[in-house]
C-alpha positions in Angstrom: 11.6 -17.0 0.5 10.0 -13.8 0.7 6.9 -12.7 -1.6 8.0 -9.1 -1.7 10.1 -6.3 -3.7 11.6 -3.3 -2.2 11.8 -0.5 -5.0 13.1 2.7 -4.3 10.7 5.6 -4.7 11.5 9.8 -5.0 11.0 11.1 -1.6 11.3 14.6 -3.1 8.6 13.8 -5.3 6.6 11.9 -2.9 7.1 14.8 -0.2 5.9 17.4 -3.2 2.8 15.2 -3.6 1.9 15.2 0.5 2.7 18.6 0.5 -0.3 19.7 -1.3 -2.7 19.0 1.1 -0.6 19.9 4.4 1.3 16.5 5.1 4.5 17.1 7.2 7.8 15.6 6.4 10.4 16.4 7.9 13.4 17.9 5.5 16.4 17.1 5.4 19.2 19.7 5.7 21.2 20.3 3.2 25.2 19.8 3.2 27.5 21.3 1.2 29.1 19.8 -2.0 32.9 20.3 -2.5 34.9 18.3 -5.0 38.4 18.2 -5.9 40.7 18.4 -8.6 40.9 14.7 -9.2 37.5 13.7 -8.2 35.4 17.2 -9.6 31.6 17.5 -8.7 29.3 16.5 -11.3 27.3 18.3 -13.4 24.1 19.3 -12.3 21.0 18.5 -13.7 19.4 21.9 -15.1 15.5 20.3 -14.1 16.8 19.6 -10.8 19.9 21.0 -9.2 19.9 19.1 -6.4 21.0 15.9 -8.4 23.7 15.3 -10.6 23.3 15.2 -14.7 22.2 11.8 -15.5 21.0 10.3 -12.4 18.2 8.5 -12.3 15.6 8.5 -9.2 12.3 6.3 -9.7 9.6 7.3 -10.2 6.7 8.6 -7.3 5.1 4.8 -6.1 7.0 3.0 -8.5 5.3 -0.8 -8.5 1.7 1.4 -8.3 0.4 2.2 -11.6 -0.1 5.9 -12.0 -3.2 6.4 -11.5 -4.1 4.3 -8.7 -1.3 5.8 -6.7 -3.2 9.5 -7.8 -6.7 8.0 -6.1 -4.7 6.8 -3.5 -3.2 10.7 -2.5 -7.0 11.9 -3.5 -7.9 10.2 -0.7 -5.4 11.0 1.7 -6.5 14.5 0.4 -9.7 14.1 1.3 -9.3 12.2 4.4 -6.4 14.1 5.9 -7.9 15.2 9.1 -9.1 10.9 9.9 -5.4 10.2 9.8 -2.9 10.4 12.7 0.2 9.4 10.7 1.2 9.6 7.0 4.6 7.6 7.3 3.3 5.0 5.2 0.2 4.1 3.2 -1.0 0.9 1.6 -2.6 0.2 -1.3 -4.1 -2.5 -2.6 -4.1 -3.1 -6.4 -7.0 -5.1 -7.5 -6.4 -4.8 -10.9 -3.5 -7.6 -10.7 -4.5 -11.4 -10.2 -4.2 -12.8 -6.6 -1.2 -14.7 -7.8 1.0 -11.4 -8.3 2.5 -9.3 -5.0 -0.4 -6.7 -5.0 -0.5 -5.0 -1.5 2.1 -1.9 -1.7 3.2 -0.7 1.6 5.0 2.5 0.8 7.1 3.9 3.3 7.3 7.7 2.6 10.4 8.6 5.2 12.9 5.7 3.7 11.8 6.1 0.2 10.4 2.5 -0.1 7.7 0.5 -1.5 7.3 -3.5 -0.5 5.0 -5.0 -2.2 3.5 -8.6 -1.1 0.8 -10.8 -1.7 -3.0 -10.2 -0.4 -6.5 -11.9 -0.8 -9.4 -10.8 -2.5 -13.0 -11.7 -1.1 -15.0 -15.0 -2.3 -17.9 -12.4 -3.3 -15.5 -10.3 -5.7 -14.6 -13.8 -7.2 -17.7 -16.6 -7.3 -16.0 -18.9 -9.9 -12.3 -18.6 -7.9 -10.6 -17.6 -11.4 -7.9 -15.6 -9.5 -9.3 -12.2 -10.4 -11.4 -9.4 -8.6 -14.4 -9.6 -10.8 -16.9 -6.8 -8.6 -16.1 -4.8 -5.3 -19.1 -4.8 -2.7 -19.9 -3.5 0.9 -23.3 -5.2 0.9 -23.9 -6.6 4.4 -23.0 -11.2 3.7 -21.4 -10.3 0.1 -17.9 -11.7 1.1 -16.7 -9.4 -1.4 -13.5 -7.1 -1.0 -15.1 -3.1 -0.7 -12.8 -0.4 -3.0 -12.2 3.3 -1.2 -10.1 4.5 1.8 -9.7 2.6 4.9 -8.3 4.3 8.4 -6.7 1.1 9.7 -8.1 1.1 13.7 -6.9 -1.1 16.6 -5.2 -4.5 16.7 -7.0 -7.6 18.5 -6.6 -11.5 18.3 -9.7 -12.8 17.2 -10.4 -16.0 15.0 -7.5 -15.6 12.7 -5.1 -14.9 15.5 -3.6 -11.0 16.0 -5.8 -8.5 13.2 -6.0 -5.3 12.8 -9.6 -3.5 12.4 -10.4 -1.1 9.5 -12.8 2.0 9.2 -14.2 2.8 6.0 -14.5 5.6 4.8 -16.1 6.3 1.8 -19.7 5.2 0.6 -19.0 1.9 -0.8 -17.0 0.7 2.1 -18.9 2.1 5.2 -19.8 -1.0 6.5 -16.5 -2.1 7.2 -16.9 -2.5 10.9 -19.8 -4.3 10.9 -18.8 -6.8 8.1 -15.6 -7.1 10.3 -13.3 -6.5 7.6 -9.9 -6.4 9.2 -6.3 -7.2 8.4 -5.6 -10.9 9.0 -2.7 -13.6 7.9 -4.6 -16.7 6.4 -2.7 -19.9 5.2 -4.4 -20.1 1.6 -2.5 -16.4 1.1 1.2 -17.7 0.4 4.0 -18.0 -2.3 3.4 -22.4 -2.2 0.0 -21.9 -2.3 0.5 -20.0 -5.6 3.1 -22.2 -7.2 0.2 -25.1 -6.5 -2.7 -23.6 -7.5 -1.6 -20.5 -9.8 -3.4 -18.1 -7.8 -4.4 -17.3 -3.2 -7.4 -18.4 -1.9 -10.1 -16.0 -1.1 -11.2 -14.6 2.1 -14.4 -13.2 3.4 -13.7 -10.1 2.1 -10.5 -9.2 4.4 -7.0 -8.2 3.5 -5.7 -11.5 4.3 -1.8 -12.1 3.7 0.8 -14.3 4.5 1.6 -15.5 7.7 5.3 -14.7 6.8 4.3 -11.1 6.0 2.1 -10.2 9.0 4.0 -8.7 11.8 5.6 -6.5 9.0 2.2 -5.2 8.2 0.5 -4.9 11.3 4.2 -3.3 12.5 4.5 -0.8 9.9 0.8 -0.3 9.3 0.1 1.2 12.8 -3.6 2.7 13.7 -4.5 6.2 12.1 -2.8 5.4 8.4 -4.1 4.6 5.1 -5.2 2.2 3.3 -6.3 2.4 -0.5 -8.0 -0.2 -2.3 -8.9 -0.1 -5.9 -8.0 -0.8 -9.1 -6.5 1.5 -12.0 
């Protein structure tokens, strides 16, 4: 079974949003619209022409509260020149328990957020209740860091095939040196939840499934984004 939702998302809206700081996506041309006698075009919307009265699109990052997903294109704002790619961004929400699909991949050119599970750090979480309790980037804190990553190269190390991270903001500078990398861990997994009622913890990585990893390390290439906080 897989520990993840695809929602669909507004890529006008989410385009709108990158546009402000000098993202490119490409557009899409437009076609022509020609109805019929029998089947007539529908009304448009007076707010938005493009799309008929009525229709519904989702909401910008649905599955991301609000005003994470605003902290999370702050940063991309702010970091803009770090990144090589804005196809898709993460974000991790620390705000949810470790037992709820947290870690929102959202694919800006298909109009697409998956959401799966992901670890916190022991040090966020000394008594293990299944919450993110502090953020660190202290040097042995095993604690998860918040702020913007720049995810860097892949490697096999000791949890087989990772992918480094760069922080970069103040509280999570010391990425590199605390090794803090995206991994896939055993403990991080829907049976392990069903058992236990929440993930185990990790060292202060983005650990996820096993299941879920070549998706992440696939789709989360080198030079992207990844947010972690909590609304």
């Amino acid at each position: 079974m897989n520990d993840f939702s695809s929602i669909r998302l507004s890529r006008r809206g989410f385009t709108t949003g990158l546009a402000c700081f000098g993202a490119a996506i490409p557009a899409m041309a437009a076609t022509p619209r020609v109805g019929t006698a029998e089947a007539p075009l529908p009304e448009e919307d007076p707010i938005d022409p493009t799309r008929a009265r009525g229709s519904v699109i989702a909401p910008v990052g649905a599955g991301v509260p609000p005003a994470l997903m605003a902290k999370a294109l702050a940063a991309m704002q702010v970091h803009n020149r770090r990144l090589w790619s804005r196809d898709v961004i993460a974000i991790a929400d620390f705000g949810l328990p470790s037992a709820n699909p947290r870690f929102h991949l959202v694919d800006v050119l298909n109009g697409k957020t998956t959401t799966l599970l992901v670890s916190h750090g022991k040090g966020s979480d000394p008594a293990h209740s299944g919450m993110l309790q502090r953020f660190s980037g202290v040097i042995g804190s095993e604690a998860t860091s918040r702020g913007a990553y720049l995810t860097a190269d892949p490697y096999v190390g000791q949890h087989g095939r990772s992918r480094r991270l760069e922080g970069l903001d103040p509280d999570n500078r010391t990425a590199l040196e605390r090794a803090i990398v995206i991994h896939s861990a055993w403990y991080v997994a829907p049976d392990v939840v069903a058992k236990q009622g929440m993930c185990g913890r990790s060292q202060g990585c983005f650990a996820v499934s096993p299941a879920d990893l070549d998706q992440v390390l696939t789709r989360l290439g080198p030079g992207r984004l990844l947010y972690a906080d909590r609304a």
